[in-house]
C-alpha positions, 0 to 999 in steps of 0.5 A: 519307471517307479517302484512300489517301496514299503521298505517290508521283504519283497518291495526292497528284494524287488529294487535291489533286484532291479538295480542289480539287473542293470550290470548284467542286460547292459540297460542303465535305467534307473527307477525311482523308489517310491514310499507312502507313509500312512503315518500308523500311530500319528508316527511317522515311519522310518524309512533310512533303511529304504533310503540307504538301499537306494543310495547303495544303487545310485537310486532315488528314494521319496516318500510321501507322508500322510495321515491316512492311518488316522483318518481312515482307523480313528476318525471314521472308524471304518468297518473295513479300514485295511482294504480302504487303507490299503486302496487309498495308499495306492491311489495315492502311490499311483498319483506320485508315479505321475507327478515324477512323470513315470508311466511303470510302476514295479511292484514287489508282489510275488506268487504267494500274494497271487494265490492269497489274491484269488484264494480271497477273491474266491472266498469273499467276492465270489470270483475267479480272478487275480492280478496280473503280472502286468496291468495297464491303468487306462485312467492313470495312464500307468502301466503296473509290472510284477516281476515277482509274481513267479517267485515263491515267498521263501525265494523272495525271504531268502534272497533278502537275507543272502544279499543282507538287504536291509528292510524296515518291517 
């Protein structure tokens, strides 16, 4: 399996998390962290942080450089560029879970994006809906887990400073 690795609070409480899991349910699993750089500014992100986490856990981490950023926010100037930025690094995250030969990808959503999700989908969209904690990609062949889809932000911000994890935003 693969996780969803931005390097923000919730994607480095999730793999920390998921490593630490693996000394009490007696499964040794592992789960590669996965990164996509939009490349915001024509800067690449520092990623050490991710990196160093990963290596605290004998966990692999690969990033993915791009130039998303600039051709969605400079070239095209698009009129919504965080929704189109945000769908395209997914797709993309969704093709590197495939090319490492996984079918699970964990990402770190947790309640509070499940309300903000439907809350915006009521407001925008018109609809009642959100994601699910887990949900299979019938054309990825991919199946999606959020784990943290129960625990509140402030458990998830807490969790993160206790356990000193490091993090890049």
């Amino acid at each position: 399996g693969a996780v969803g690795a931005s390097g923000g609070k919730d994607s480095v409480a999730l793999r920390a998390g998921r490593c630490r899991l693996r000394n009490f349910i007696g499964i040794n699993y592992t789960g590669t962290a996965m990164t996509i750089d939009p490349g915001f500014g024509g800067v690449q992100t520092d990623y050490s942080a991710v990196g160093e986490l990963c290596g605290r856990y004998g966990a692999e981490h690969r990033i993915r450089r791009s130039e998303l950023a600039d051709i969605i926010f400079e070239q095209r100037k698009e009129k919504s560029p965080c929704s189109l930025c945000a769908r395209m690094r997914r797709g993309m995250l969704h093709d590197m879970v495939k090319e490492a030969g996984c079918n699970k990808l964990a990402l770190g959503h947790h309640y509070d994006d499940a309300v903000e999700t439907f809350i915006m989908n009521l407001f925008h969209e018109g609809r009642v809906g959100c994601f699910q904690p887990v949900t299979y990609l019938s054309r990825k062949d991919l199946t999606m887990i959020r784990s943290l889809v129960f625990a509140p932000e402030r458990d998830v911000l807490s969790a993160v400073r206790r356990q000193v994890v490091p993090n890049v935003k």
